[in-house]
C-alpha positions, 0 to 999 in steps of 0.5 A: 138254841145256837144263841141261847148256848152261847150266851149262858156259855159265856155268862155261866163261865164269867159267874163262876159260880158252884152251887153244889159246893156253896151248899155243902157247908150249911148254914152260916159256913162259910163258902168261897166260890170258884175263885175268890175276887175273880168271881161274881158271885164272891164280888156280889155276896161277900158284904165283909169283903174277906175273900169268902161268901156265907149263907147270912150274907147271901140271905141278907143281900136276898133279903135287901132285894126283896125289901128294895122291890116291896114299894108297897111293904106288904112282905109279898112281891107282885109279879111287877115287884118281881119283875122289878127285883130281876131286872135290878138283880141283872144290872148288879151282875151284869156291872160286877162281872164288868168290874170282874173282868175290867182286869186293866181298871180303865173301864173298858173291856178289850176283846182279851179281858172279854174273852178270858173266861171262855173259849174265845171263838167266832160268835164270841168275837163277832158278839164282842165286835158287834157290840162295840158300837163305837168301834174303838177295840172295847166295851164300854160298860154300856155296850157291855150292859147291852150285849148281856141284856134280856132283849139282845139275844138277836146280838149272840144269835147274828154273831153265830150266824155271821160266820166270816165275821163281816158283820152282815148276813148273807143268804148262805149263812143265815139259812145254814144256821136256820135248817142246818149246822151245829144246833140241827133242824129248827 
């Protein structure tokens, strides 16, 4: 529960997004997310780049989606098509948010620009640290990719359970967050 919290803590604060009022306007409105160019939301959707995000440019990029993953044109999406569309849908928010939060442009996030969107706390450097698989203070856009990714849930989890931040586990530490401690008995 600790690992899932985490990591749409720290994805829900970096998409900023407002559905509540994106959907307020209508059709054809226009809507301008949280915080102009600082979202990824508005850096996905903003087709005409003029700082605001309508529903025809949501539909459009939706629609291009759909139609991208349709490989056989039959205006209905196979579970393998769907499947298709959300892992091509991850990998464009996983490298907007980079590029959201890559706010010195040298392609690589320092734990700073990685922590800027969140309430910078243990799991949060320890994810960071464990990620960087090269060790050189920064997350390459790859490291990032793998951090966020589907299948590394055990990368947030181990940096919630590593509470000294060694990057190991000991005993104590792995059956404290297994029987005990914020997310309770499992």
């Amino acid at each position: 529960m600790r690992i899932q919290t985490a990591s749409i803590v720290l994805l829900g604060s970096l998409l900023s997004i407002s559905s509540a009022s994106f959907a307020k306007g209508g059709s054809g409105s226009a809507h301008s997310g949280v915080s102009g160019k600082s979202s990824v939301f508005t850096a996905i959707y903003d087709t005409d780049g003029d700082g605001t995000v309508t529903t025809a440019e949501v539909t459009a990029v939706r629609t291009a989606d759909f139609n991208a993953v349709d490989t056989d044109s039959s205006a209905t999406l196979s579970l393998a098509e769907y499947q298709n569309l959300e892992t091509n849908t991850q990998t464009r928010e996983i490298k907007a948010m980079f590029k959201v939060l890559d706010t010195d442009l040298n392609s690589a996030l320092s734990l700073t620009e990685f922590s800027a969107n969140t309430t910078a706390n243990t799991a949060v450097s320890n994810a960071f640290a464990l990620a960087d698989s090269d060790n050189n203070s920064a997350l390459s856009l790859d490291e990032f990719t793998a951090l966020q990714g589907y299948k590394t849930g055990s990368i947030w989890g181990f940096a919630a359970l590593d509470t000294d931040a060694s990057k190991t586990l000991t005993l104590a530490e792995f059956l404290a967050g297994r029987t005990g401690g914020q997310g309770g008995k499992r």
